[in-house]
Structures are given as structure tokens and as C-alpha cells.
N, C-alpha and C positions, 0 to 999 in steps of 0.2 A: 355865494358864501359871504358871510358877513364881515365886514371890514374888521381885520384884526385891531385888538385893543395895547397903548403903548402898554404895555407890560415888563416886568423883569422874568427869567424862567428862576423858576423856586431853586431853593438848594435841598438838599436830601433828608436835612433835618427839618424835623415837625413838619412834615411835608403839608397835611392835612390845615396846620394851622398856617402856614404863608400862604396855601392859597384863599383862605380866610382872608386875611390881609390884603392879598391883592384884589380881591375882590372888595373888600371896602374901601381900598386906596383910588378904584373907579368912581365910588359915590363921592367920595371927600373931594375928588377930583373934579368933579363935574362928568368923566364920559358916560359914567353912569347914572341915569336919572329913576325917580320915583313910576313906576309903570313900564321902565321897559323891561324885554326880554332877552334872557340872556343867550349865547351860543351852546347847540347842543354840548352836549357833552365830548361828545368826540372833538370839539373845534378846542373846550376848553384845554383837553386833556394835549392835544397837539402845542397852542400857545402859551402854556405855563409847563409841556414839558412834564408833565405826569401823567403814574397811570389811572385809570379808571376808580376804583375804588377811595384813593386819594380824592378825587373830585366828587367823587359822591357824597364821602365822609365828611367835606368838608360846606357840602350843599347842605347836609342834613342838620348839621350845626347852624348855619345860617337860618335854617325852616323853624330850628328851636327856638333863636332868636327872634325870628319875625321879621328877620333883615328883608326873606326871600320869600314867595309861595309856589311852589310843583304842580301844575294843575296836569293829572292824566291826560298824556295826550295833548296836552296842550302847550306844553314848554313851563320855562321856571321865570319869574317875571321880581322885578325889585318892589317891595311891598309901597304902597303911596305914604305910608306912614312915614317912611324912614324920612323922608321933607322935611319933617316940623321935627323929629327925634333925632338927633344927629349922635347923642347921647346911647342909644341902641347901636351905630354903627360902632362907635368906639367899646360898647360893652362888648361885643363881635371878637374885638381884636385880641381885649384882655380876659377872656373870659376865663382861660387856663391856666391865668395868674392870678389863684385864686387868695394870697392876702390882701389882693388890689381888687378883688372883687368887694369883697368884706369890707374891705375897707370903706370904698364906695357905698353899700348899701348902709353901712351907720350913717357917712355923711350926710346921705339924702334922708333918712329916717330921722335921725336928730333934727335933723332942721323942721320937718314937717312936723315933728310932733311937737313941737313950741307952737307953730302956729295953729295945728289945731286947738290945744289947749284953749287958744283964743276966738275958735272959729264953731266948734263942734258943737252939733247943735244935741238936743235932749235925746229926740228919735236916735240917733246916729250912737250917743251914748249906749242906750238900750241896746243897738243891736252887738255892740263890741260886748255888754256884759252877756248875751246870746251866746256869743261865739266860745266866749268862757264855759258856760253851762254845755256845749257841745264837745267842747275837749275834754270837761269830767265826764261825760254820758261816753264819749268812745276813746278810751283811753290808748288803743293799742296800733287805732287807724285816724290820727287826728290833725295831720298836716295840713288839711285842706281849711280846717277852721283855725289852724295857728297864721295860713295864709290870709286868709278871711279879716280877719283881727290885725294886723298890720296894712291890709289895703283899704277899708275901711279909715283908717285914721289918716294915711295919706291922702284919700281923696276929700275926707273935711277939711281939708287945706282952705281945698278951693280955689286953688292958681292954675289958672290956663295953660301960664306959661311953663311951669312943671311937670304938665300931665304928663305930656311924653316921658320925661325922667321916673315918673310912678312907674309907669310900665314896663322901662327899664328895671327898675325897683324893683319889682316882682319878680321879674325874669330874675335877677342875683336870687331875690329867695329861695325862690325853686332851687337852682345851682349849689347854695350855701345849706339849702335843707335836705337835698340828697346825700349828702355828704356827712351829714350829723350822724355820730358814731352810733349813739345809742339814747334811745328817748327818755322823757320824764317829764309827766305830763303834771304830777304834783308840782315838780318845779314850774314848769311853762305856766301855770294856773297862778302861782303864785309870783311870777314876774308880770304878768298879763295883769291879773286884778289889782296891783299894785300900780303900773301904768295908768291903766283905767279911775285908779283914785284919784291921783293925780288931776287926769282930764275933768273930771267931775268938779274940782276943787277949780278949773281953769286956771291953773299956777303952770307956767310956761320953764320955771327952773325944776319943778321938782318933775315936772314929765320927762324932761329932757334927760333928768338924772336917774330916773326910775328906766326909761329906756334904753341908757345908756349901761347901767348896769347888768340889763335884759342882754342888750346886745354883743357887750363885752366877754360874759359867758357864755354865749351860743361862739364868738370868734377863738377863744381862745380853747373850747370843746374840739373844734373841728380845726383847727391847728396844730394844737399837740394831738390829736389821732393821724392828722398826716406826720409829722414827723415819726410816731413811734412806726406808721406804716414803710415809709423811706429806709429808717435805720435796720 
């Protein structure tokens, strides 16, 4: 049996999500490293004091993240990514607090889209006004090209040192795109290609503020739909 891990046992609230956290308190920690594997399930459920489905629930979060992989049969293992993204463990933790997700996803999207402004090159232009023409041709199924079109611009960055953070990046998209009450793709077209002019002009203030405007109403759409859902 495999040497227990210093742990706290969870308290009964957010069950699912502390053992989230303790599980990334191992990585942050060091006793968890990029490539190892974890204790069956049974060993978790015994040393954190819950039951099964709690552990599972809170695996499956981690698989969404990318913190972790389940290979059938073969155990659950810490992805090698997580080394360089430490950014992913952290997104892990907060990921159910979601105006700090949002949050986080302007911060890194602002920033990146200044420096593309300066970096993107002509090809890369074309395929973002692509991903435009894709969102007016499927208006009813088009997340995957609103995704498209914001990773795209993050990775004309071009910084090493932030890739990991892009793909954290994403992941909030996804999170923060699930979430959006109700679509409008005339808007999204019209936030997008205004961006995109932006980029084309290589003006680093007026992208930043064309995105910033983008992003502020996609936060504050899915904000007030959770609140009126709460009340």
C-alpha cells in the first residue's frame, strides 16, 4: 500500500471541491510530482475521509483541467504539463469561483492582445477574419470558432513563457462559455471584427480596448444570469 500523503481530512462542505485542493496542495507542495500516480481510489476515499463518488467527482474536474489523466486500467497519473503551468493547478482550485475565473481570463487576454497587436503576423490575421466568416455561416452551433478566434490571438503572442497560462486561458473559456445565458452571434461578429481591426491597424491601445469591451460584456452577461439564477 502506498505511503499515505500528509493530508487534512475534508470538512463536509464542498466536499468535491477540497478534495480538489488537496490534491493540488500535493503539487504546490512538492509530494506530488508531474508523472506520478495517484492512490486507487479506495486509498483516496480512506485518507481524505470521503466517499466515492466525491472522489470521483472531484477526479473528473481535475481530467477537465488537464491537472490529471485516467488511463483504463492503468491508474490516474499527474499530467507532465502541470511543471511548467503552475497556473492550471491554481485555475483547479478556483475554478467554482467563477468572477475570479473571469476575471483572470480578461487579465491574460488583455495583455495578450496588446502584444499581438505588435506581433501577428498577416497569415494569422486571415485566419481570425476565417473564424469570423465561420460564426456568420453557423450561427446556432459556433463556440468552437468564438474559441478559435481568441486562441489564435493568444498564441501570436509568441511567449514561451505564457503558453502554459494560454491553455489555462482556454480552459476559463470553455468554463465562462458554458455558462453564457444566451447567444448572439450578430453581437459576437461584431465584437470580433472590431478586435480584428484593431489588430490589422497594430494599435496595441485600441485592441486592448476593443477587447476589453468584448470581454466586459460576455462578464457581466454571465454575471447577472447567475445572480438572477441565485435569487
Amino acid at each position: 500500500m502506498q505511503k499515505p500523503y500528509q493530508v487534512d481530512t475534508v470538512k463536509r462542505n464542498t466536499l468535491a471541491q477540497q478534495v480538489m485542493e488537496q490534491i493540488v496542495t500535493l503539487l504546490l507542495s512538492g509530494q506530488l510530482k508531474p508523472g506520478d500516480r495517484l492512490p486507487p481510489e479506495m486509498e483516496l476515499m480512506e485518507q481524505l475521509d470521503v466517499s466515492r463518488p466525491v472522489v470521483r467527482e472531484a477526479l473528473s474536474s481535475l481530467e477537465t483541467l488537464e491537472v490529471i489523466t485516467r488511463k483504463p486500467r492503468g491508474g490516474t497519473f499527474v499530467n507532465h504539463k502541470v511543471g511548467s503551468s503552475p497556473f492550471r493547478a491554481m485555475l483547479a482550485i478556483s475554478i467554482n469561483n467563477l468572477p475570479a475565473v473571469i476575471e483572470a481570463r480578461m487579465t491574460l487576454e488583455l495583455g495578450l492582445v496588446t502584444i499581438a497587436a505588435e506581433k501577428i503576423t498577416d497569415e494569422e490575421l486571415e485566419e481570425l477574419a476565417e473564424t469570423i466568416e465561420n460564426i456568420r455561416r453557423n450561427r446556432d452551433n459556433y463556440g468552437v470558432y468564438d474559441k478559435q478566434f481568441h486562441r489564435i490571438i493568444a498564441f501570436s503572442a509568441k511567449n514561451p513563457v505564457v503558453e502554459g497560462m494560454i491553455e489555462s486561458l482556454l480552459i476559463a473559456h470553455e468554463k465562462t462559455d458554458s455558462l453564457i445565458p444566451f447567444r448572439e452571434p450578430d453581437l459576437t461578429i461584431q465584437y470580433h471584427e472590431a478586435i480584428l481591426e484593431a489588430l490589422k491597424k497594430r494599435d496595441p491601445v485600441e485592441a486592448f480596448q476593443k477587447m476589453y469591451d468584448h470581454l466586459k460584456y460576455v462578464r457581466d452577461k454571465i454575471l447577472n444570469s447567475e445572480l438572477r439564477t441565485e435569487s
